[in-house]
C-alpha positions as a printed Julia matrix, in Angstrom:
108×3 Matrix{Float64}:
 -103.6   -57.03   9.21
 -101.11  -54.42   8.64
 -101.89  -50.71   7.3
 -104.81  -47.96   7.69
 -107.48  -50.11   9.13
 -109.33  -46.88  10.58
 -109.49  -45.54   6.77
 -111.08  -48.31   5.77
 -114.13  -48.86   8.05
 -114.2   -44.97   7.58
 -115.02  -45.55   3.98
 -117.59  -48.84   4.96
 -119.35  -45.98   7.92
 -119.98  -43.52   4.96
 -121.21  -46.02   2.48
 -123.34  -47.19   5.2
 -124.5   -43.82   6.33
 -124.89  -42.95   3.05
 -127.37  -46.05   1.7
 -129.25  -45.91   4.99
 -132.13  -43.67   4.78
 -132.67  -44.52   0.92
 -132.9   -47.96   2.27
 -135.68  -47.8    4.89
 -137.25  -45.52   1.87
 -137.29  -48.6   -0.52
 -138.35  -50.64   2.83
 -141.31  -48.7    2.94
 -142.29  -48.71  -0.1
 -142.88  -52.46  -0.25
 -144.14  -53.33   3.13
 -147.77  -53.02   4.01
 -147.53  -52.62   7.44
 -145.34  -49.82   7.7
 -145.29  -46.29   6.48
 -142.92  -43.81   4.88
 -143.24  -41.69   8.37
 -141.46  -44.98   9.64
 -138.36  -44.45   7.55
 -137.91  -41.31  10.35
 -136.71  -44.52  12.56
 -133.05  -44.43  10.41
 -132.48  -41.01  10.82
 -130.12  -41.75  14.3
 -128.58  -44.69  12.39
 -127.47  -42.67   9.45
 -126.19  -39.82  11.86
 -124.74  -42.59  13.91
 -122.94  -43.65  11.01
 -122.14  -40.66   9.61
 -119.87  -39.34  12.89
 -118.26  -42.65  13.3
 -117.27  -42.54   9.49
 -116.09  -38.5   10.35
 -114.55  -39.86  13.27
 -112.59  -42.32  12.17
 -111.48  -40.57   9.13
 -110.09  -38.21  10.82
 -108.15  -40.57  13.32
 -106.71  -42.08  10.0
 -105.88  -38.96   8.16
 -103.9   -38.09  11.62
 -102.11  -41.64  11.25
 -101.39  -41.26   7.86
  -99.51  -38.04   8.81
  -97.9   -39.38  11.71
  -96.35  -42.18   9.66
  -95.62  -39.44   6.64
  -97.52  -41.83   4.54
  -96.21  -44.99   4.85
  -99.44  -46.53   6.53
 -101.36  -45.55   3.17
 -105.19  -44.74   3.52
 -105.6   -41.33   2.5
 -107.5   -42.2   -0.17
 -110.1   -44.25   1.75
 -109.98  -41.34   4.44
 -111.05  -38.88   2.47
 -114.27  -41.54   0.73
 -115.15  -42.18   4.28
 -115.13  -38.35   5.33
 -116.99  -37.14   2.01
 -119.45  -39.97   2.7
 -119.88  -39.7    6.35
 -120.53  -35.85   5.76
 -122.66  -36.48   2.59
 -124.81  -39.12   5.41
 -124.69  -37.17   7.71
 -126.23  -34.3    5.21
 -129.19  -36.67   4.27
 -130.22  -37.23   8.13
 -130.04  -33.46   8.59
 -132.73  -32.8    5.53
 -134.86  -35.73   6.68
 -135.06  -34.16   9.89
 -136.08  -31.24   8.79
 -138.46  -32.87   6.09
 -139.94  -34.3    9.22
 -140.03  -31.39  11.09
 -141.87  -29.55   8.54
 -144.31  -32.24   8.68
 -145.13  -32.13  11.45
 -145.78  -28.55  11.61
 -148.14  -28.57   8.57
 -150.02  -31.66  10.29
 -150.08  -29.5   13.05
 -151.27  -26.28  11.62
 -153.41  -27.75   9.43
């Protein structure tokens, strides 16, 4: 397979880092043994995924440059960045929904 593979599984990181936590939500939400507290559980994934979709977006915006184009990709570089950064957004706030949680369980 010839052209920006790295752009590519950029853009399938960030769609993945992006529809994790709203997953394990949903997941929640219809299973009786577990709670929404257990949805904390995909907060590494979606990070996870989040830097590897970063990660290799940037490693394919640098090979799009070093062949001045001809590789194609930019396009799926930048989806892959915006959604690795927009995952990696969602696992910061659920960490600190969490954390806040925790503190008012604590307190109170």
């Amino acid at each position: 397979m010839t052209g920006n593979t790295r752009a590519v599984w950029s853009a399938v990181l960030g769609v993945l880092a992006t529809l994790t936590l709203p997953v394990a939500i949903v997941a929640t939400r219809y299973s009786d043994s577990y709670d929404l507290l257990h949805a904390g559980f995909a907060i590494p994934v979606a990070a996870a995924f989040g830097v590897g979709a970063v990660v290799l977006a940037r490693r394919a915006r640098l090979l799009v440059r070093a062949t001045l184009g001809r590789t194609g990709g930019a396009r799926a570089a930048r989806i892959g960045r915006l959604l690795g950064i927009l995952g990696l957004c969602m696992a910061a706030s659920a960490t600190i929904a969490l954390a806040v949680y925790g503190v008012l369980v604590a307190v109170g």
